[in-house]
C-alpha positions in Angstrom: 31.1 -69.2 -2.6 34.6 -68.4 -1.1 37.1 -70.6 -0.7 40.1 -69.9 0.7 43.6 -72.3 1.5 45.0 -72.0 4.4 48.7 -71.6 4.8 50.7 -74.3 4.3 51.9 -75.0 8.4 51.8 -77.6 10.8 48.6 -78.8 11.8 50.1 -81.1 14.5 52.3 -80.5 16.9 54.3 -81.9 19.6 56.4 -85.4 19.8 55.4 -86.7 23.2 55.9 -90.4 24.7 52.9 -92.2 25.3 53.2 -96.2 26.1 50.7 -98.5 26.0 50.2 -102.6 26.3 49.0 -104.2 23.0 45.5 -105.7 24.4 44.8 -110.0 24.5 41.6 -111.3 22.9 39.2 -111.0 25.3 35.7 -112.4 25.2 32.3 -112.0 26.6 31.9 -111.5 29.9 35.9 -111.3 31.0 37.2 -108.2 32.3 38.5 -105.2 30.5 41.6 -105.3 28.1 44.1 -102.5 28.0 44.1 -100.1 25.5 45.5 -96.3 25.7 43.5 -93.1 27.1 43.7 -90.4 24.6 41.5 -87.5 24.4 40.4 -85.4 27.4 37.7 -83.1 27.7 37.9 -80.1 25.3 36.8 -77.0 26.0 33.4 -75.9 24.4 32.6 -79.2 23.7 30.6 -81.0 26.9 30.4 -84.3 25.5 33.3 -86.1 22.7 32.5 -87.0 19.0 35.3 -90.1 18.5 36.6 -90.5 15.3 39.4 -92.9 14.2 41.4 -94.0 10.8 44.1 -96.3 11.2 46.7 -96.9 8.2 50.0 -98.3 7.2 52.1 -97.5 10.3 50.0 -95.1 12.4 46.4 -94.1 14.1 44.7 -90.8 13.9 42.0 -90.2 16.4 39.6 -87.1 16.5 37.2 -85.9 19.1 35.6 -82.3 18.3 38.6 -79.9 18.1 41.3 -82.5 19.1 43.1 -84.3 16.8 46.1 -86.7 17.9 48.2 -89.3 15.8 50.2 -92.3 17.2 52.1 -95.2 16.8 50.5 -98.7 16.3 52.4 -99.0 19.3 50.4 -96.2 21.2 53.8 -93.9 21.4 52.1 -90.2 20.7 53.7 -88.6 17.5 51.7 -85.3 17.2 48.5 -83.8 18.7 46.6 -80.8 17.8 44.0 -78.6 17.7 41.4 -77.8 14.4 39.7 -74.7 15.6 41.1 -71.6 17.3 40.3 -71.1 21.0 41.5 -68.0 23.6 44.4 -69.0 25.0 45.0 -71.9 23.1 47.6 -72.3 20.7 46.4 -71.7 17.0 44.5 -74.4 15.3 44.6 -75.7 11.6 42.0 -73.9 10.5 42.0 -70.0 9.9 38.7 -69.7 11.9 37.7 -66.9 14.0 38.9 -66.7 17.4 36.1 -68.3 19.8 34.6 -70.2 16.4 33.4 -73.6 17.3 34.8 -76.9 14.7 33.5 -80.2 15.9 31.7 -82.8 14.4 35.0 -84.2 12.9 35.5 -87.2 10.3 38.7 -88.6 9.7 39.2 -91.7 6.8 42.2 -93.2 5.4 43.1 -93.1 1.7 43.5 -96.6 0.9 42.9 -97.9 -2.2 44.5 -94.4 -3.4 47.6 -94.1 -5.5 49.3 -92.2 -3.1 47.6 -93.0 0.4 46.7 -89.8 2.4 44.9 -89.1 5.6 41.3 -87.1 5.0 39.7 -84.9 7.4 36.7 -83.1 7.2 34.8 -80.8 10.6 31.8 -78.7 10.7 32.8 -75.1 11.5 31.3 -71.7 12.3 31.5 -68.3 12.4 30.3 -64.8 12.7 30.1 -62.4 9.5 28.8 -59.1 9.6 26.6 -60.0 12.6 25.2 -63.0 10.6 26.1 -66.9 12.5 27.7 -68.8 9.3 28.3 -72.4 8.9 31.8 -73.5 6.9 33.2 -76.7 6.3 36.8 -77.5 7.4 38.9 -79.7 4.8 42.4 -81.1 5.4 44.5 -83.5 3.6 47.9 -84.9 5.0 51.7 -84.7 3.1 51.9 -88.6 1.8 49.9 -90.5 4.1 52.0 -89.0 7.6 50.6 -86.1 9.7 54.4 -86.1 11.5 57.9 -85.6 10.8 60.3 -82.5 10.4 57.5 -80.5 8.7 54.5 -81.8 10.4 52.4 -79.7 7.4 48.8 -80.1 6.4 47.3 -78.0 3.6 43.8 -77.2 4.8 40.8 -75.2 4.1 37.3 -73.4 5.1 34.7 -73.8 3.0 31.8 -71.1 3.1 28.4 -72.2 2.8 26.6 -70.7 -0.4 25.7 -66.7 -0.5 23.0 -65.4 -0.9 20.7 -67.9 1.2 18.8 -70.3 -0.2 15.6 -70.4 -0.5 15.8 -66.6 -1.9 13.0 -64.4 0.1 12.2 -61.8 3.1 14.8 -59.8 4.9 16.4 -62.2 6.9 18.5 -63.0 10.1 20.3 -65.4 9.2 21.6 -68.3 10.5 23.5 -71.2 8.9 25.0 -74.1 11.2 26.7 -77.0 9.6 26.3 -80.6 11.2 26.9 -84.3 10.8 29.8 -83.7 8.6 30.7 -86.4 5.9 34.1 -87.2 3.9 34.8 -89.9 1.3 37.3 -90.0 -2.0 37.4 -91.9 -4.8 40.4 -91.9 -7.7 39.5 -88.5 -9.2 37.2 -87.1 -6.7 36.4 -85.5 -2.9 33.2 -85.7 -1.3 32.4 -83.3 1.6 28.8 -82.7 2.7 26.8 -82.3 6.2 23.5 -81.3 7.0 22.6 -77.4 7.1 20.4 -75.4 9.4 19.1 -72.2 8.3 17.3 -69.9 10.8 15.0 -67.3 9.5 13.9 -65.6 12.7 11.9 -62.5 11.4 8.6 -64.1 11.5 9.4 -66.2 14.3 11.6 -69.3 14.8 11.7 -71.0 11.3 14.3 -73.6 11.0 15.0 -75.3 7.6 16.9 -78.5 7.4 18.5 -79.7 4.2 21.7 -81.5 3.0 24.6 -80.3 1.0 27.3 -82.1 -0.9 30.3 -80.1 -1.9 32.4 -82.3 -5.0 36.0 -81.3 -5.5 38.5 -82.6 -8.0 41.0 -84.4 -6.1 44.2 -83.8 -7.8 44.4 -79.8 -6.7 44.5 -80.5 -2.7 47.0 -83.0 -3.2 49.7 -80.6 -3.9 48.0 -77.9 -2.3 46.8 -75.6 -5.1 43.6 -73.3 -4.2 39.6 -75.5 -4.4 38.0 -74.8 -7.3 34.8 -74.0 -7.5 32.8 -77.0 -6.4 30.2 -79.1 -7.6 27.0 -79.3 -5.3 24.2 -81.8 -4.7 22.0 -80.0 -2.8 18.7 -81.9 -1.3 15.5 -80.7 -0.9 13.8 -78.8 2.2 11.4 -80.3 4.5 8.3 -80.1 3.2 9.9 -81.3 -0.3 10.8 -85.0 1.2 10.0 -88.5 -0.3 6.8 -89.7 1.0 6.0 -93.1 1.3 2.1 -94.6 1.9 1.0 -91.0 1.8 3.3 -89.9 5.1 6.0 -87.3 4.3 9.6 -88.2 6.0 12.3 -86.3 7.2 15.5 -87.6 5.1 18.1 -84.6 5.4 21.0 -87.2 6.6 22.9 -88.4 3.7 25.6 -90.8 4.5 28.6 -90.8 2.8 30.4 -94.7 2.7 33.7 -95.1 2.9 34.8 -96.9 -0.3 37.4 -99.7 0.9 38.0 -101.4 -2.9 39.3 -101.0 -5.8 36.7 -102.5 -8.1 36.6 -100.3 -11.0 33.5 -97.9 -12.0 32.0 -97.5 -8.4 30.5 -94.5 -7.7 30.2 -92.8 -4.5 27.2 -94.5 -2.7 25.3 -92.7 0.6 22.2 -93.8 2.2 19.9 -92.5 5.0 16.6 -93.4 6.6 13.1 -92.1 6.3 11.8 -90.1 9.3 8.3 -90.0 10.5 7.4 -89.6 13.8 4.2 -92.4 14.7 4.7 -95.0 11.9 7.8 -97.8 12.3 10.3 -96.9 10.0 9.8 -98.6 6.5 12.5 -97.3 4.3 15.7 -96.7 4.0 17.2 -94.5 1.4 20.2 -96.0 -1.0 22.0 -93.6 -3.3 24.3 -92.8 -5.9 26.0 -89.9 -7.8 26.8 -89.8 -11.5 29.5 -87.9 -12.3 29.5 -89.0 -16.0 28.3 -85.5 -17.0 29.1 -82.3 -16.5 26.6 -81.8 -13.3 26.4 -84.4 -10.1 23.0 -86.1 -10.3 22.1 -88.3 -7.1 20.2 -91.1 -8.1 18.0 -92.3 -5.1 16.7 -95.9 -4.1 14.1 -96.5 -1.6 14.8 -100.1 -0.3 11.6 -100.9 1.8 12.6 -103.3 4.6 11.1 -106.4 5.3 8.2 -105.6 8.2 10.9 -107.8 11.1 13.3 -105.3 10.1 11.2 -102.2 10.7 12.2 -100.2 13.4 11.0 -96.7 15.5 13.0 -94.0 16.9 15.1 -94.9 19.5 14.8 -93.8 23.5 17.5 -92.9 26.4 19.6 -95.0 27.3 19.3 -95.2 31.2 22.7 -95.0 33.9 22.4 -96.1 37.3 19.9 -93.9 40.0 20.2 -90.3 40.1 22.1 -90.0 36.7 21.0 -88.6 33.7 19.1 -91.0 30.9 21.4 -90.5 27.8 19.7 -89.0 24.5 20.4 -91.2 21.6 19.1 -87.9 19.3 17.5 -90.7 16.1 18.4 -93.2 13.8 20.5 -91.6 11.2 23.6 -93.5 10.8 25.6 -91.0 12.6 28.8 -93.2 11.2 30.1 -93.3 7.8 29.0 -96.9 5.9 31.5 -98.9 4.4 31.6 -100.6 0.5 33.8 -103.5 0.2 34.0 -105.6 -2.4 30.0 -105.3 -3.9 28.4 -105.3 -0.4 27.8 -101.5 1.3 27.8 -102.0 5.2 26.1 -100.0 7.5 25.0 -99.3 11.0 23.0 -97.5 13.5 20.6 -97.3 17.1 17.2 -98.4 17.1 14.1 -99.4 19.2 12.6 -102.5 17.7 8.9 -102.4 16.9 7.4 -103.7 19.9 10.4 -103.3 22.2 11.7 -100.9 25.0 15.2 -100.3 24.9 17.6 -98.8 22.5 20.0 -101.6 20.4 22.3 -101.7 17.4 21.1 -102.9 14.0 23.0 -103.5 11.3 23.0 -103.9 7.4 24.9 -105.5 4.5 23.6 -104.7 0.9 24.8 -106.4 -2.0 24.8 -103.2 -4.6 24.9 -105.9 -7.6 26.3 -103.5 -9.8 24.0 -100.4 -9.6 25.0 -97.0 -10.7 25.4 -94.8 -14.0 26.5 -98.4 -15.9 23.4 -100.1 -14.5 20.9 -97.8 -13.2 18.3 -101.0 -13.1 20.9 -103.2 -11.3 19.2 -101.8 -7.8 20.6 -103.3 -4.4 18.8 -106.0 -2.1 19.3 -106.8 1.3 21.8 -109.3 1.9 21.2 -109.0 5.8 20.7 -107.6 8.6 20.3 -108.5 12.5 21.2 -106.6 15.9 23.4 -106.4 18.8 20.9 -106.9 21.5 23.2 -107.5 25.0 19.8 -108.6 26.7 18.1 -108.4 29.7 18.1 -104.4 30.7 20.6 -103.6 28.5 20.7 -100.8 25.8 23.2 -100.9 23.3 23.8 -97.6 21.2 26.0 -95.3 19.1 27.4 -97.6 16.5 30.3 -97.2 14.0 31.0 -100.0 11.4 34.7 -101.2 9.9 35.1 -104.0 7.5 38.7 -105.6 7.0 40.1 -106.8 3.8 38.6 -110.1 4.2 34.8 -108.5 4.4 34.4 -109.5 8.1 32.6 -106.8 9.9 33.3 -105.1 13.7 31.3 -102.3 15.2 32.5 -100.5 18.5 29.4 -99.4 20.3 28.1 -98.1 23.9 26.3 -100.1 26.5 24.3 -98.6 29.1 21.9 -100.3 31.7 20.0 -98.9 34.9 22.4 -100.3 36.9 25.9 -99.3 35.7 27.9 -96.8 34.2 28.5 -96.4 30.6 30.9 -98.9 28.7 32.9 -99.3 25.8 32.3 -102.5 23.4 33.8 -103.8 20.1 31.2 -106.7 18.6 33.3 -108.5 15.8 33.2 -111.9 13.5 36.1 -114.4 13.0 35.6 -117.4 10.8 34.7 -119.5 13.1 31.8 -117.6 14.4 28.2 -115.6 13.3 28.2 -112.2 12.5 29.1 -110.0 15.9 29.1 -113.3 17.7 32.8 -111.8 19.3 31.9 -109.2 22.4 34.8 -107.6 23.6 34.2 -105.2 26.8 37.0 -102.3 25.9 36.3 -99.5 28.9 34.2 -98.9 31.8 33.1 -95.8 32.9 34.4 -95.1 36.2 30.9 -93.3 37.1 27.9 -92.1 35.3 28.1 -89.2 33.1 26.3 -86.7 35.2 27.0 -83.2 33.3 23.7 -83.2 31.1 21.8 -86.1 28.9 24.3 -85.8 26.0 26.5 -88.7 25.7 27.6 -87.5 22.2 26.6 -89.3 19.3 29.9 -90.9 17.8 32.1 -93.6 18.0 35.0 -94.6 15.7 36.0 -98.4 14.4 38.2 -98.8 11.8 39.8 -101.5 10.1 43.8 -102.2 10.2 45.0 -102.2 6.8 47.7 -104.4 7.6 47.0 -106.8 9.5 43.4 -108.8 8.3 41.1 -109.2 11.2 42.2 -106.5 13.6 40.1 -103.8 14.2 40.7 -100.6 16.1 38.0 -98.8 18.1 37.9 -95.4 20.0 35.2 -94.3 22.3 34.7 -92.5 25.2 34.4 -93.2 29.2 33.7 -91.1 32.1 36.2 -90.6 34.8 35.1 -90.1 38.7 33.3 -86.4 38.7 32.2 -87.6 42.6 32.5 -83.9 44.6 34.5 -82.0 41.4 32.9 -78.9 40.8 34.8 -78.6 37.4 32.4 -78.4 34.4 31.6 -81.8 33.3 34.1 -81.8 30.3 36.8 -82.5 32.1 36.2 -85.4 33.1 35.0 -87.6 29.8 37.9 -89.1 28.1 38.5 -91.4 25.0 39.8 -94.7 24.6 41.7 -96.4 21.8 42.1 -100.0 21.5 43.0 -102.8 19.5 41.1 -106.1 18.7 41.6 -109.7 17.2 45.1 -110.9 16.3 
């Protein structure tokens, strides 16, 4: 394992204007409120991953190698890149020239004793004519990306060496994906989901799950990672079965731990995979750090048979336009634990149904963990966004404010119009995601390939209970452009409730 800090430099750069209205409350069914455009197309990347953490006095927003922070008043105090591209400016991170760093996550420090800015991105790069995956770490100087030393200290994590599983002469290839971040008081989480590509005998293709454990304390002054401590998940073919059927369960969620109830672990959940049966299970976890190795302690929570589910379709754009790929059901977005309840949310077909919605969970963890491994979670609830008619709804991502009242910024899509931005949120007044807020409309359909990308970010405002912040992604008018299709998706930020 190598592990190697980066120099201590700017990560950000620039201090450029950028104005925006604050949005009214809008609700369903009036015309789009105003938020800011922030992230164009990037280069490499032919579809955006949004990310977004909001804290004290600013917003960070990622999409793949892009990372830009402003004002809560949508004035641009830095922007960035995280990867290293020819003839672009250097990035945070010292990857190759040409490597690829996307799949970003970005979370705010909260409940922290001093409140700092996390980042974690999947990155790759070639190594003695071998394709290897690394993670990309980052932490900011005292909760600020900006100022007159606009420094990060970063670093690239290489995957383990030799391969795992031991065996064969091999050409190998590692790719990192789905990359996860999440602190607690005394510890970092980092983990994604790993490829490895054996192609001697053939294509063989072996998915499993990796959680890297740092100490905190050393990457908040900047001293060099430690060696870590790994959870590492079984292969395919090793899985959880479940009425005799093996399932695929290589996605480990981290949550995003919003409290500061004492003696919490680090929770993560995923669900099963199969491909004929609904989905039955879903996968609820915890890791002891009480002794000297990580042990992840599992929980299959079976859900109840209205809640079952099966993997979901495209979602269709108007004639002529690619059908979107919604990829699965993992919950591409990081749950969130507040207060004894662990939130989550992803896209699913229903049993029985034909279009792709959003479904969403709260579990009440009623204590479990190394204090009281019998205390297991329940199901508190659990429903869908389901716009109606010929409507899908997909990509999800889940905030929860201080006073445990959920939002969840998602896409619609529809045979008969271009994809749009939404933010589904609760007041007191209402039912759970009773609030739908239309944010963005694509300007056309996304006609470059079926990806849509598989992210969207919604986070909380620390300050201000009840206001959410969402960023997704739109499509600008492509009509007679021969440019390659990046250029022309952008993100959106905006603003909801008071």
């Amino acid at each position: 394992m190598h592990l190697r800090p980066a120099s201590r430099k700017g990560g950000v750069r620039g201090l450029v204007a950028f104005l925006c209205l604050f949005p009214s409350t809008a609700s369903f069914g009036q015309a789009a409120f105003q938020g800011f455009k922030s992230i164009q197309g990037v280069p490499g990347f032919a579809v955006p991953n949004p990310e977004i953490a909001v804290g004290l006095d600013a917003v960070v927003v990622m999409s793949n190698q892009e990372i830009r922070v402003y004002t809560k008043a949508g004035a641009l105090l830095a922007s960035g890149r995280i990867g290293n591209y020819p003839g672009q400016p250097p990035g945070l991170f010292p990857t190759p020239l040409g490597a690829l760093v996307g799949s970003p996550e970005v979370l705010y420090d909260l409940p922290g004793a001093s409140p700092r800015y996390w980042m974690a991105a999947a990155a790759s790069s070639t190594q003695a004519s071998q394709f290897r995956g690394q993670v990309a770490l980052a932490v900011s100087n005292a909760g600020v990306f900006w100022g007159l030393d606009p420094w990060l200290f970063s670093y690239v994590i290489d995957l383990p060496d030799p391969p795992f599983p031991p065996g064969g002469p091999f050409d190998l290839k590692w790719e990192t994906n789905s990359t996860n971040i999440a602190v607690d008081e005394e510890w970092v989480y980092v983990n994604g989901f790993v490829v490895q590509h054996t192609p001697t005998s053939g294509p063989t293709w072996t998915f499993r799950n990796i959680t890297f454990i740092y100490p905190k304390a050393p990457l908040l002054i900047g001293d060099p990672l430690p060696a870590p401590k790994m959870v590492i998940e079984p292969p395919i073919g090793q899985q959880p079965t479940h009425a005799g059927i093996e399932e695929r369960a290589v996605y480990d969620a981290l949550a995003n731990n919003l409290s500061n109830d004492a003696g919490v672990p680090q929770y993560m959940i995923r669900p099963r995979y199969h491909e004929f049966n609904p989905f039955q299970v879903i996968d609820l976890s915890y890791i002891d750090m009480s002794g000297s190795d990580p042990v992840k302690v599992d929980y299959a929570l079976i859900l109840p048979e209205a809640a079952q589910y099966r993997i979901p379709g495209l979602i269709p754009q108007r004639p002529g336009a690619f059908a979107l790929a919604t990829t699965n059901a993992r919950f591409w977005a990081p749950p969130v634990y507040r207060d004894g309840f662990l939130w989550a949310t992803h896209h699913v077909r229903p049993v029985g149904g034909d279009r792709t919605i959003i479904r969403w969970y709260k579990f009440a963890m009623n204590g479990w963990g190394p204090v009281c491994p019998a205390c297991v979670p329940t199901l508190a609830a659990w429903g869908t966004i389901d716009p109606g008619g010929n409507i899908h709804a997909a990509f999800p991502s889940l905030g929860v404010d201080s006073q445990g009242l959920p939002a969840i910024t998602y896409t619609r899509g529809s045979p008969d119009a271009a994809p749009s931005m939404w933010i589904a949120r609760t007041d007191h007044s209402t039912g759970l995601f009773e609030i739908q807020q239309l944010i963005k409309e694509s300007e056309h359909p996304w006609q470059f390939n079926e990806s849509w990308g598989v992210h969207s970010g919604c986070d909380a405002d620390p300050v201000v209970p009840g206001r959410f912040w969402g960023h997704g992604q739109f499509v600008m008018d492509q009509l007679g452009d021969p440019t390659p299709g990046f250029q022309h998706w952008r993100t959106w930020v905006a603003p909801v409730g008071p």
